[in-house]
MIDOSE-1310 file (N, C-alpha, C; in nm, 2 decimals, decimal comma, always signed):
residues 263
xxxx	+12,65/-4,90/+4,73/+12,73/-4,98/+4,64/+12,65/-5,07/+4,56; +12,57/-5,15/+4,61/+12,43/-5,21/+4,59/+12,43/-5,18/+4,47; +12,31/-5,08/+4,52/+12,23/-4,96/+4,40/+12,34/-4,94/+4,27; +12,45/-4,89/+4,31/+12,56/-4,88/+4,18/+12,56/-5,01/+4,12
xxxx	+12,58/-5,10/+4,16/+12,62/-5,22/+4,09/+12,46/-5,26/+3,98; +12,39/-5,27/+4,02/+12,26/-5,28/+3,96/+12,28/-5,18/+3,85; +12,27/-5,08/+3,84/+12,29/-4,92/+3,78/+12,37/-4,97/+3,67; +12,51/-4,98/+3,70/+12,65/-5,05/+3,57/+12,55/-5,15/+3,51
xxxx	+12,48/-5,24/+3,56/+12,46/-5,41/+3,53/+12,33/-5,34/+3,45; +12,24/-5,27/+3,47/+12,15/-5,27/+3,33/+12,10/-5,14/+3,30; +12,25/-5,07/+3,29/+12,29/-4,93/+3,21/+12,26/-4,93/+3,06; +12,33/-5,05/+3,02/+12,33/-5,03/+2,89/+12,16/-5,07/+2,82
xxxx	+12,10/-5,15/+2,86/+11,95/-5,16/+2,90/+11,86/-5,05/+2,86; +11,88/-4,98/+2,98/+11,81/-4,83/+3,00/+11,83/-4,76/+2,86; +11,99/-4,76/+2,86/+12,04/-4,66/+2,72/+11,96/-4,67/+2,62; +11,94/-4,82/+2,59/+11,85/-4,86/+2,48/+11,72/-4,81/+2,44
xxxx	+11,69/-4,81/+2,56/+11,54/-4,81/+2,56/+11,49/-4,64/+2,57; +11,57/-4,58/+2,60/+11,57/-4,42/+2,63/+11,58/-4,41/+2,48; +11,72/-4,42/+2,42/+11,75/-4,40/+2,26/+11,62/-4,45/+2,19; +11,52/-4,56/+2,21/+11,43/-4,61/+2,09/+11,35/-4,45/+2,10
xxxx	+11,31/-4,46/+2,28/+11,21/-4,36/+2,28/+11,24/-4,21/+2,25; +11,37/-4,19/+2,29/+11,40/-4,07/+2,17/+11,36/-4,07/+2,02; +11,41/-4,16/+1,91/+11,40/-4,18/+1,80/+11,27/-4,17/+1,75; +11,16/-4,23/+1,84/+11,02/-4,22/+1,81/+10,97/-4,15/+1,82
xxxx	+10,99/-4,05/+1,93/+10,95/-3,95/+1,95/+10,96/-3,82/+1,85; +11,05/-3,85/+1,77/+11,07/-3,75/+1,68/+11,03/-3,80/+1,55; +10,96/-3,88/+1,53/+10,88/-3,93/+1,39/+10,73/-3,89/+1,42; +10,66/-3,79/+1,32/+10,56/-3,77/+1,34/+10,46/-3,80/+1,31
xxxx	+10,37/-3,87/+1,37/+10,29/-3,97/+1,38/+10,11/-3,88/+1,31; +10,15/-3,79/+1,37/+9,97/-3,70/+1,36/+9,94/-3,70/+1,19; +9,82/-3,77/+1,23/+9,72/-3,81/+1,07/+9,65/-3,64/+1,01; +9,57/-3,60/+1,11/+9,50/-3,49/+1,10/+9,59/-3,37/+1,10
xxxx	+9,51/-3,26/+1,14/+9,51/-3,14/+1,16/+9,55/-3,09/+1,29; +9,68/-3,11/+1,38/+9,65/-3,07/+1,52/+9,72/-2,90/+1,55; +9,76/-2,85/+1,42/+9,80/-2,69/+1,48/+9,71/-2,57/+1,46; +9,57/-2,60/+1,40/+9,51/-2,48/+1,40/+9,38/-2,53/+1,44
xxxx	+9,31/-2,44/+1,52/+9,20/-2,42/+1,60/+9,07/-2,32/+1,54; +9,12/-2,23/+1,47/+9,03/-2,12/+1,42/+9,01/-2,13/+1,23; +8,84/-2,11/+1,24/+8,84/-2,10/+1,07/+8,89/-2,04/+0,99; +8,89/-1,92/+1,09/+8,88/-1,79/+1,00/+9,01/-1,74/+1,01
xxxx	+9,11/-1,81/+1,11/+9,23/-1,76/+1,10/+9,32/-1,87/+0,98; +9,22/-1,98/+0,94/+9,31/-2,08/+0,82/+9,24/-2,03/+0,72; +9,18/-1,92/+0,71/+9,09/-1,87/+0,58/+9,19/-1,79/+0,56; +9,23/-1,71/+0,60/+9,30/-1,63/+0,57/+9,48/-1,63/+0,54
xxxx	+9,50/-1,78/+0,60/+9,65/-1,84/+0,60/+9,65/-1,87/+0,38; +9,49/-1,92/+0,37/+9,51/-2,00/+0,27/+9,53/-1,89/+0,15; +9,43/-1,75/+0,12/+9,44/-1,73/+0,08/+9,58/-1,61/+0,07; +9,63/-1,60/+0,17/+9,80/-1,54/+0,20/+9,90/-1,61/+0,10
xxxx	+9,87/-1,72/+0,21/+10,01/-1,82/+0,15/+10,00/-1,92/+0,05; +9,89/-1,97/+0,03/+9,88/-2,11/-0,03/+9,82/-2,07/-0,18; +9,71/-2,00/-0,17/+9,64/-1,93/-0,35/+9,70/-1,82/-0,40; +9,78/-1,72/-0,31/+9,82/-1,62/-0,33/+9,90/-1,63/-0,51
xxxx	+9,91/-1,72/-0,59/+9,94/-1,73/-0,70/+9,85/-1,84/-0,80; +9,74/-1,82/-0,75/+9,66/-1,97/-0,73/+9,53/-1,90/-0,78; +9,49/-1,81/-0,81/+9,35/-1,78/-0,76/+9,25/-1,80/-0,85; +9,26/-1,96/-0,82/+9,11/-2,00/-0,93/+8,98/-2,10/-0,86
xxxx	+8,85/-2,07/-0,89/+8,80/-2,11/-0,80/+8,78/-2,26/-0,84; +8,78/-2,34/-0,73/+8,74/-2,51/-0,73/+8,69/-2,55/-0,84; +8,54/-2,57/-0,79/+8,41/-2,58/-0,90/+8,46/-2,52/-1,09; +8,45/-2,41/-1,04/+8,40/-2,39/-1,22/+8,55/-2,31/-1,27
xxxx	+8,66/-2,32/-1,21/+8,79/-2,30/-1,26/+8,76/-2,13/-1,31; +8,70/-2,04/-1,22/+8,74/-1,92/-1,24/+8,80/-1,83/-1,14; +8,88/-1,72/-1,25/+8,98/-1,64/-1,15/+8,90/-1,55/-1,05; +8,94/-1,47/-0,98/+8,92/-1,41/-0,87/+9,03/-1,35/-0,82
xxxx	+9,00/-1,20/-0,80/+9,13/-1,10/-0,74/+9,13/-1,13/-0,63; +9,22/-1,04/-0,59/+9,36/-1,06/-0,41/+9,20/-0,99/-0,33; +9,10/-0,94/-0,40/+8,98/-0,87/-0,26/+8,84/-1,02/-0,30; +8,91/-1,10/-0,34/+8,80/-1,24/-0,37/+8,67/-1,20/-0,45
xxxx	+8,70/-1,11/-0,55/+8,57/-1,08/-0,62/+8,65/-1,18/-0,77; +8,49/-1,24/-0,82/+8,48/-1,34/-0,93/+8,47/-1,24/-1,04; +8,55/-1,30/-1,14/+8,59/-1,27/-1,30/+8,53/-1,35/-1,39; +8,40/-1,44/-1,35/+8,29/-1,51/-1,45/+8,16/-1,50/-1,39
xxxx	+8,09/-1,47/-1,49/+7,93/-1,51/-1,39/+7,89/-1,67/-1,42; +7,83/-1,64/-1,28/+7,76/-1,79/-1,27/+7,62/-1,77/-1,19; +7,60/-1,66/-1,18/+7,42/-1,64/-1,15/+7,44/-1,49/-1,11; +7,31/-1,47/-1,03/+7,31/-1,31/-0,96/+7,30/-1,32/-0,80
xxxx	+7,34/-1,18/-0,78/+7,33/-1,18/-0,59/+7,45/-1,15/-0,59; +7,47/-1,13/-0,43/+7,63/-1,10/-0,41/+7,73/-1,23/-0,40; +7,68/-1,36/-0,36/+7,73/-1,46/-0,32/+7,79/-1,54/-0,48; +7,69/-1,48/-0,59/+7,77/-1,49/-0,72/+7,90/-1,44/-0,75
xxxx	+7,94/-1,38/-0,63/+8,03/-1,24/-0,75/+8,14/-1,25/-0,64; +8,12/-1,35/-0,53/+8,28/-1,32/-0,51/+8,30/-1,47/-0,41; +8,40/-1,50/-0,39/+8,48/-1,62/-0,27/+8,44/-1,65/-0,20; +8,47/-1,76/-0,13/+8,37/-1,85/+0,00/+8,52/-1,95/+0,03
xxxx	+8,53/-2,01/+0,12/+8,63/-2,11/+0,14/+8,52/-2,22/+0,20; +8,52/-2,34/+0,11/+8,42/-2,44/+0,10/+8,48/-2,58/+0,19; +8,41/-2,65/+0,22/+8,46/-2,79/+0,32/+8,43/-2,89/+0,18; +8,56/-2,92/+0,15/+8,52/-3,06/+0,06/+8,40/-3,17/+0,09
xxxx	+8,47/-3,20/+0,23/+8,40/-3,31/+0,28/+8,31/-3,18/+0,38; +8,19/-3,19/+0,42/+8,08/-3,07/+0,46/+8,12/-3,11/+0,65; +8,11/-2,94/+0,66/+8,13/-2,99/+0,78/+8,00/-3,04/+0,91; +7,91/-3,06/+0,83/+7,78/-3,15/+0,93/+7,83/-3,26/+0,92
xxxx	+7,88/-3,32/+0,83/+7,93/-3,46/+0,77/+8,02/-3,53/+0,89; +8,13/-3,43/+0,94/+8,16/-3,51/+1,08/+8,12/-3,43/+1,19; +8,07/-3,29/+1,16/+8,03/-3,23/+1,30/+7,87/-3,28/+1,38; +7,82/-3,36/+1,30/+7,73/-3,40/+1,36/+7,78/-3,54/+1,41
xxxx	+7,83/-3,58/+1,45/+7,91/-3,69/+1,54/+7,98/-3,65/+1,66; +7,96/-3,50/+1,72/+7,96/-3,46/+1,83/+7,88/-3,40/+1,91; +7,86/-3,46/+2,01/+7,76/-3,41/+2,10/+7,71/-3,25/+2,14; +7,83/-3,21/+2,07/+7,78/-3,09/+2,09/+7,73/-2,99/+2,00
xxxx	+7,72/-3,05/+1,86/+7,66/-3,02/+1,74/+7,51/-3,02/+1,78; +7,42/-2,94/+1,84/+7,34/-2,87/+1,83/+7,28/-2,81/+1,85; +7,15/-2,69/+1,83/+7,14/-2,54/+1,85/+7,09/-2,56/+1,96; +7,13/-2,44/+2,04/+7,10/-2,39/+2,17/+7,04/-2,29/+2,17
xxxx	+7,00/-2,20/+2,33/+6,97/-2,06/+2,33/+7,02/-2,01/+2,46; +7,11/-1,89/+2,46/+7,15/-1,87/+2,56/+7,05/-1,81/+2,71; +7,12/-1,80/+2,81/+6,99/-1,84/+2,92/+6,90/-1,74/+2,91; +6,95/-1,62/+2,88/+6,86/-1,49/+2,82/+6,73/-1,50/+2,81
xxxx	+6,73/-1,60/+2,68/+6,61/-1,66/+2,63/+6,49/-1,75/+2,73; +6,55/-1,76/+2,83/+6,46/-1,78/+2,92/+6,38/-1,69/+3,05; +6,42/-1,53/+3,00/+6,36/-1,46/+3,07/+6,23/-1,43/+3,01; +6,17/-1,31/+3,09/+6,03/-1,30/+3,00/+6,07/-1,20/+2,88
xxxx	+6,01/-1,14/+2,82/+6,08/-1,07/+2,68/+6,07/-0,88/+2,79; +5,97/-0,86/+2,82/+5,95/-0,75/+2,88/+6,08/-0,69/+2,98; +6,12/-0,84/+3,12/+6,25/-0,82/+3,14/+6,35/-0,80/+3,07; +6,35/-0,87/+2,98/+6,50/-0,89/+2,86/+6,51/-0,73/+2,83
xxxx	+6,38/-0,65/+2,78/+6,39/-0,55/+2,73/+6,44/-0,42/+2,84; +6,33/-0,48/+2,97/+6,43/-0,35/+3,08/+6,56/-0,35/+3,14; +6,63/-0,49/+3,12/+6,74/-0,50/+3,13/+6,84/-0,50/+3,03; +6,75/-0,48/+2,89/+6,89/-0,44/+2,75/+6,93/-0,58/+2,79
xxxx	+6,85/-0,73/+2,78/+6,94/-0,85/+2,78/+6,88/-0,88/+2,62; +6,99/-0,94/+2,58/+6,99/-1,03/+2,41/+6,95/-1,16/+2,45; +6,86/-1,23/+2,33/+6,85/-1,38/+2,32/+6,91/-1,41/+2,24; +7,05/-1,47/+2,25/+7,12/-1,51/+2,15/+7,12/-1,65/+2,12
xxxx	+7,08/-1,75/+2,01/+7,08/-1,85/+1,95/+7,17/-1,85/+1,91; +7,22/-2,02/+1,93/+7,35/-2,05/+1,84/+7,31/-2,19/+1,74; +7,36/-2,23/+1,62/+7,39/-2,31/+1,56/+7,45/-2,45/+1,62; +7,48/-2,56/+1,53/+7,50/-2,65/+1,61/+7,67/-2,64/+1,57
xxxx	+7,68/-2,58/+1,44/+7,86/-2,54/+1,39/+7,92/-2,47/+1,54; +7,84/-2,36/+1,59/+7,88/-2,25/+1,70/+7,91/-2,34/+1,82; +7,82/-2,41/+1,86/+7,84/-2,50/+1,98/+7,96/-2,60/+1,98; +7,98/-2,68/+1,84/+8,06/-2,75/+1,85/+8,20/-2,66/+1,86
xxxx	+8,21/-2,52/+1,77/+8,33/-2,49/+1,80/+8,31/-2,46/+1,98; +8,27/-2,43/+1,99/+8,28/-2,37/+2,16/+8,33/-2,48/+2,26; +8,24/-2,58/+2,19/+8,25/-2,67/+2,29/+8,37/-2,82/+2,29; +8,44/-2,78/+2,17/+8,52/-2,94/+2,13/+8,66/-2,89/+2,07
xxxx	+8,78/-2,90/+2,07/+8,85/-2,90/+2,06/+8,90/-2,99/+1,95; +8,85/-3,09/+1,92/+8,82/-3,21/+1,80/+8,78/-3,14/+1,68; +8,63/-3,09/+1,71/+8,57/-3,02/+1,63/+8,67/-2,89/+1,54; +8,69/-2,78/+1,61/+8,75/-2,70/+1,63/+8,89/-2,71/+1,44
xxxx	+9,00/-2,85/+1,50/+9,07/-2,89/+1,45/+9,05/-2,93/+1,31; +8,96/-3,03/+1,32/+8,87/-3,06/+1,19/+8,79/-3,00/+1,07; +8,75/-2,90/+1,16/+8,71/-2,78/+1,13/+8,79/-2,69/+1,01; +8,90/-2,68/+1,09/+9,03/-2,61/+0,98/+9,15/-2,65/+0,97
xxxx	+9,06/-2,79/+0,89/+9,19/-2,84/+0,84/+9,20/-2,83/+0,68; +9,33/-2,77/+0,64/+9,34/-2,70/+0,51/+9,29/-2,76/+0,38; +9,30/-2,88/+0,47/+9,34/-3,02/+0,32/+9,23/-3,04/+0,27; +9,11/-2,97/+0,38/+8,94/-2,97/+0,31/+8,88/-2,85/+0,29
xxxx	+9,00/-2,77/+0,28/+8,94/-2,62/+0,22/+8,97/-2,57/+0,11; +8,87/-2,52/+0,00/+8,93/-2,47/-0,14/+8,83/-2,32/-0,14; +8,89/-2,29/-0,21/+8,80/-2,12/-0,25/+8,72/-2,15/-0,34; +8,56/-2,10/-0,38/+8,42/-2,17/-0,42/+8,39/-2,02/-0,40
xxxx	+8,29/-2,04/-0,56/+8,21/-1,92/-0,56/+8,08/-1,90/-0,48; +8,05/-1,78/-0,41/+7,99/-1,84/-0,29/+7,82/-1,87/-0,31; +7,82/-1,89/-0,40/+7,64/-1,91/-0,48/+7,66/-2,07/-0,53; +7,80/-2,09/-0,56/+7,83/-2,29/-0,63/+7,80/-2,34/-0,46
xxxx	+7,90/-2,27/-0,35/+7,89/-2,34/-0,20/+7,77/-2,33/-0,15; +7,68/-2,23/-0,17/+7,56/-2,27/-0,09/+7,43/-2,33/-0,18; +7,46/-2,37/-0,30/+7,39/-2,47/-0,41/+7,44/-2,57/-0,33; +7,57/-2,60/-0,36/+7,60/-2,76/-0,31/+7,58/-2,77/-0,16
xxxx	+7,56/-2,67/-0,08/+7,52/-2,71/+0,07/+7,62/-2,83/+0,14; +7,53/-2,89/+0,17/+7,58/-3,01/+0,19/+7,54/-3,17/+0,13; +7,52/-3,14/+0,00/+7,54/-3,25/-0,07/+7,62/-3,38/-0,10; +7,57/-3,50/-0,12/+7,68/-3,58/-0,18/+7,69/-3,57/-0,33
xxxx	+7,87/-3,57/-0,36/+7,88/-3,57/-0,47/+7,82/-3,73/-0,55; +7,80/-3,71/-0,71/+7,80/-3,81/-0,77/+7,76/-3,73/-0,83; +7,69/-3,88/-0,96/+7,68/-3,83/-1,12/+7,55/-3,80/-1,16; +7,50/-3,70/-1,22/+7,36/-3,68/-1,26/+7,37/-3,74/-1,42
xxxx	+7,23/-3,75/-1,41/+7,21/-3,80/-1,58/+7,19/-3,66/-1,65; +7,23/-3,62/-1,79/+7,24/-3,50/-1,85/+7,31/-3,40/-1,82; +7,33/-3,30/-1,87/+7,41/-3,16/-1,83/+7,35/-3,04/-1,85; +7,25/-3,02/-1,75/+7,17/-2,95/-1,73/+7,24/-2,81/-1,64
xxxx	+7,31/-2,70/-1,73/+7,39/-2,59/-1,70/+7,33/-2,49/-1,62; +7,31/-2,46/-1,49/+7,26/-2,38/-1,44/+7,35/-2,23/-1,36; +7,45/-2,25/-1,40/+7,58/-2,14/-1,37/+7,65/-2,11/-1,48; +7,60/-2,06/-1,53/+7,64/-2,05/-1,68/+7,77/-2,11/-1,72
xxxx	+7,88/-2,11/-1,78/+7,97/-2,19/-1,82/+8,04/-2,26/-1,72; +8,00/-2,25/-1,63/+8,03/-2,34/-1,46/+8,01/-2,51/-1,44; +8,09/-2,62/-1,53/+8,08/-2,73/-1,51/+8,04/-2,79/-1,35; +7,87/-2,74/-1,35/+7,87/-2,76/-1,22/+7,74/-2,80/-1,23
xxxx	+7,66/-2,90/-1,14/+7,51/-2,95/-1,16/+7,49/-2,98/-1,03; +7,32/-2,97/-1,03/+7,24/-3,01/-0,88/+7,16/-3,04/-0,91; +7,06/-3,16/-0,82/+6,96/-3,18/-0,84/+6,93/-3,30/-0,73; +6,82/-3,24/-0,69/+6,81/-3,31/-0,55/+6,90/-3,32/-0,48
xxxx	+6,93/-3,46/-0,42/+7,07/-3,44/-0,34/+7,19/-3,47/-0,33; +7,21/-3,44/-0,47/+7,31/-3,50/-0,50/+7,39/-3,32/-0,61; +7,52/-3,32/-0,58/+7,59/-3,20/-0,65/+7,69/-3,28/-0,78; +7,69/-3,26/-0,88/+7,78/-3,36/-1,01/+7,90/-3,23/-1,01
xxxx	+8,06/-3,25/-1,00/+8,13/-3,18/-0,99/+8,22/-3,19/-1,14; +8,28/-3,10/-1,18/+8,37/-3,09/-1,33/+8,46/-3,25/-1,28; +8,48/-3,29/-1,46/+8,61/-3,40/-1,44/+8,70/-3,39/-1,38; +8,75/-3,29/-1,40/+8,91/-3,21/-1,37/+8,88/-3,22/-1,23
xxxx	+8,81/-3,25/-1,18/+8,86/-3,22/-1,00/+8,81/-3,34/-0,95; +8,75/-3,43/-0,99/+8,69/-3,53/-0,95/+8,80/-3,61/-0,88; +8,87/-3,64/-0,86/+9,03/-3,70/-0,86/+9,04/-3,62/-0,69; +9,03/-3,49/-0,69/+9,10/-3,41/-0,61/+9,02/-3,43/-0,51
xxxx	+8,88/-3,42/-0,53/+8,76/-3,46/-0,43/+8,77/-3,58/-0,36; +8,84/-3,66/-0,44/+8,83/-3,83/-0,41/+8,94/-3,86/-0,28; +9,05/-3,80/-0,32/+9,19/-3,78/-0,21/+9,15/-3,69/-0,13; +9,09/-3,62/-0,11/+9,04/-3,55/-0,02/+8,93/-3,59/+0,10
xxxx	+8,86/-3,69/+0,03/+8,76/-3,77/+0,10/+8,84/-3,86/+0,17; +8,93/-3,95/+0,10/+9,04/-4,04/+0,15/+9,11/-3,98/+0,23; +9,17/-3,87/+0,24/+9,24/-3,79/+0,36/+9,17/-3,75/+0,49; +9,03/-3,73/+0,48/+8,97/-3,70/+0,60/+8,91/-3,82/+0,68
xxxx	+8,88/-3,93/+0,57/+8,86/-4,05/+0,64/+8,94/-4,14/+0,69; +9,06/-4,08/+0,64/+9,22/-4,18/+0,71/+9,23/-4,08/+0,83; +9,24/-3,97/+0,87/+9,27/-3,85/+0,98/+9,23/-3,86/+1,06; +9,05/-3,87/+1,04/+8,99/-3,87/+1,11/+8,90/-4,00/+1,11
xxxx	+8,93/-4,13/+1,12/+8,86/-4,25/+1,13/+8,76/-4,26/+1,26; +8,78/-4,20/+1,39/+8,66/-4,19/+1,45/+8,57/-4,10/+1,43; +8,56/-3,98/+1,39/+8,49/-3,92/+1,33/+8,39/-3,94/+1,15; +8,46/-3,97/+1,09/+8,42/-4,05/+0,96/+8,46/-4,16/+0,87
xxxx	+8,35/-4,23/+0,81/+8,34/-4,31/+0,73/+8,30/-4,28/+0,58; +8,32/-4,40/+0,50/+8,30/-4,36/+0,36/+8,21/-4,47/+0,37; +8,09/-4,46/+0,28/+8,00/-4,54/+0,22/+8,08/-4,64/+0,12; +8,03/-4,78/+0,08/+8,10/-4,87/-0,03/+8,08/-4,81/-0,12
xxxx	+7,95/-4,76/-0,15/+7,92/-4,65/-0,28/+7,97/-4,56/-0,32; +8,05/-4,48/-0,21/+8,15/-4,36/-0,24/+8,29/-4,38/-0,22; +8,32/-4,52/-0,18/+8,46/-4,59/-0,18/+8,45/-4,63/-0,36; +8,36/-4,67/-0,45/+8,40/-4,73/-0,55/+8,40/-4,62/-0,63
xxxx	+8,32/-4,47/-0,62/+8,28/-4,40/-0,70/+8,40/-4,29/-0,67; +8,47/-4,31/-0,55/+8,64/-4,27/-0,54/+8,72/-4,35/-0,59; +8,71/-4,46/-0,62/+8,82/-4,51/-0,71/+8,83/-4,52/-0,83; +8,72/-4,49/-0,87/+8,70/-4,43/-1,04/+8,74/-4,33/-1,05
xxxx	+8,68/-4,23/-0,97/+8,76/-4,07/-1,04/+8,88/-4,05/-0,99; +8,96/-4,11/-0,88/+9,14/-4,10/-0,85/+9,18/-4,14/-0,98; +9,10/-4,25/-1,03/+9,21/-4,30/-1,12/+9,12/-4,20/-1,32; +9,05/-4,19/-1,27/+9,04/-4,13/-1,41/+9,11/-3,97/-1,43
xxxx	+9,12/-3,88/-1,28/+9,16/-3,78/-1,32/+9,25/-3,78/-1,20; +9,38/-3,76/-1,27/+9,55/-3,80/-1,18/+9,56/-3,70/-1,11; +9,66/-3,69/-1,05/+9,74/-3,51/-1,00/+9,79/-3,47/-1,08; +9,74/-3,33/-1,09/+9,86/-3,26/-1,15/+9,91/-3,16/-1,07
xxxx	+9,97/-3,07/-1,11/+10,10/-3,00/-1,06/+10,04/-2,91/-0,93; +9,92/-2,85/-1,00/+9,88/-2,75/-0,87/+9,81/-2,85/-0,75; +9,76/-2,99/-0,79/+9,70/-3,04/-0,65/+9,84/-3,03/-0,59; +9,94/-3,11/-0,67/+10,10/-3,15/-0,56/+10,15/-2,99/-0,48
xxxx	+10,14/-2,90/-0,57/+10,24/-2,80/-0,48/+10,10/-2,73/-0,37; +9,99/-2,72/-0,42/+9,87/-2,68/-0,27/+9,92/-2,80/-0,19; +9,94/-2,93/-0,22/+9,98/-3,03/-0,08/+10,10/-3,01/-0,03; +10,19/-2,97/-0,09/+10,31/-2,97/-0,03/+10,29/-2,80/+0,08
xxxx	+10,21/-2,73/+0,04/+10,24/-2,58/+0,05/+10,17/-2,60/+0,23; +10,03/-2,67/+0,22/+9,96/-2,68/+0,34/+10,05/-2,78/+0,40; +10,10/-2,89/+0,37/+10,21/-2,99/+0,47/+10,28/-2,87/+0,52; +10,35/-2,79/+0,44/+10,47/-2,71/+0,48/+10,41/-2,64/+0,63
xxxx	+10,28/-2,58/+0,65/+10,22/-2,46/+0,72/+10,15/-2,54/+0,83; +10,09/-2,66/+0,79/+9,97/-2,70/+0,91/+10,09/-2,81/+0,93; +10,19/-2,90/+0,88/+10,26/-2,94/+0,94/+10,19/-3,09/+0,98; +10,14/-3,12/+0,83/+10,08/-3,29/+0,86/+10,06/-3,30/+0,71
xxxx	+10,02/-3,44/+0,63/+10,02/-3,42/+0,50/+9,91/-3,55/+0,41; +9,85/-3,48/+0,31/+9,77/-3,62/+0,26/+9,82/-3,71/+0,22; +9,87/-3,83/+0,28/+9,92/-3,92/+0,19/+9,86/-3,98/+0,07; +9,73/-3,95/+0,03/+9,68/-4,00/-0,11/+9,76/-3,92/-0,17
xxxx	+9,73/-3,81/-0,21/+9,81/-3,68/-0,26/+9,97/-3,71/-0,27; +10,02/-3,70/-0,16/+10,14/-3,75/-0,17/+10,20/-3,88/-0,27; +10,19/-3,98/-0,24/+10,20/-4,10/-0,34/+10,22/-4,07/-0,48; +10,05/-4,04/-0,49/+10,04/-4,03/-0,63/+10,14/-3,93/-0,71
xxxx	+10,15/-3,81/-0,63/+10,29/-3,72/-0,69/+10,34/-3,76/-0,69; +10,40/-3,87/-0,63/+10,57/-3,91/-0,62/+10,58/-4,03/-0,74; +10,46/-4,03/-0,75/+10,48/-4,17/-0,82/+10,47/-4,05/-1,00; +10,42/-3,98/-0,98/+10,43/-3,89/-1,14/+10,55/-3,77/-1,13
xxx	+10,59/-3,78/-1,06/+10,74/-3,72/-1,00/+10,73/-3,55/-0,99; +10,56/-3,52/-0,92/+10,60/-3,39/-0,92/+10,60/-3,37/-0,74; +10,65/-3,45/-0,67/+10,67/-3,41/-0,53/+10,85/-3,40/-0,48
């Protein structure tokens, strides 16, 4: 009877506090990327669902069919002539802030070579990208998260490597009509996207704040190109398309659509 009486006396109490934690429980809080794990399985979401009417590359604004082969040249080799899915922000950029970003050799490699060969054993090396996926779950996430993936001709992605953007002096065309420059270490990107790069930087550094920071230098040189080149229609519906699928969303991107009323 005790116990009951207590129970009645701060029922209504409990109710409360159950109801907040209901309510919050269903506001979704996640900054990042927490439903996909695999690269190559968001490579292939993106160009399904999200470019599938879309198909122009980043960099130098050319088409590209449903088998990712390029409709402009911009040099020679194979890596000229067709698709790549590129990390805005590069993925050494946060993947080297885990411990497990770097190369190894499996134990193989510690036999003598003569053994390895009468036993048909491989020395297999890995990368420090391979380790961290293996080994981090963080990584993994970050990894493929959509909001820093665009399709890139695959000769512009491995020019820009892992470069910081900014501005070169002159326009020294090295991709043929491909508003695209390098030089040393630094990659100069077209106007038109400058804007897109910038919210994109801002998305991975709001998502992921233990993992990355922005330089003052690239905080001021992002606030220039957000505001010199806006949203337009196709950044808002790629953001709304990837919120829809990965199920989290950039709030730079966001805002600014709502505030030009295409969200």
């Amino acid at each position: 009877m005790k116990n009951s009486r207590i129970f009645h006396r701060y029922s209504p109490i409990v109710c409360a506090i159950l109801f907040l934690l209901f309510l919050f429980s269903g506001c979704d809080t996640r900054k990042g990327n927490t439903t996909f794990q695999s690269f190559q399985e968001v490579k292939d979401i993106l160009e399904k669902e999200v470019y599938h009417d879309h198909r122009i590359s980043f960099y130098c604004g050319c088409h590209f069919s449903k088998n990712k082969k390029v409709r402009c040249k911009t040099g020679e080799g194979k890596r000229a002539k067709t698709i790549e899915w590129e990390h805005v922000v590069p993925a050494s950029r946060f993947g080297n802030t885990f411990e497990s970003w770097e190369s190894s050799e499996s134990w193989q490699c510690r036999l003598p070579v003569l053994l390895r060969k009468i036993l048909f054993l491989k020395c297999r090396k890995y990368s420090g990208r391979e380790n961290a996926r293996r080994g981090s779950e963080a990584y993994r996430l970050m990894e493929s998260d959509m909001h820093n993936l665009v399709p890139a001709i695959g000769l512009i992605n491995q020019r820009r490597s892992n470069r910081l953007y900014g501005i070169i002096p002159g326009e020294v065309r090295a991709f043929g009509r491909c508003d695209f420059e390098v030089a040393d270490d630094t990659a100069e990107p077209a106007p038109h996207i400058r804007g897109d790069i910038a919210r994109i930087y801002y998305y991975m550094a709001f998502a992921y704040e233990d993992r990355m920071t922005l330089s003052e230098a690239e905080r001021q040189m992002f606030q220039v190109w957000d505001m010199e080149d806006p949203v337009d229609e196709w950044e808002c519906e790629r953001s709304m398309r990837i919120e829809r699928i990965q199920d989290n969303v950039n709030p730079y991107v966001e805002e600014r659509c709502r505030e030009a009323g295409l969200w």
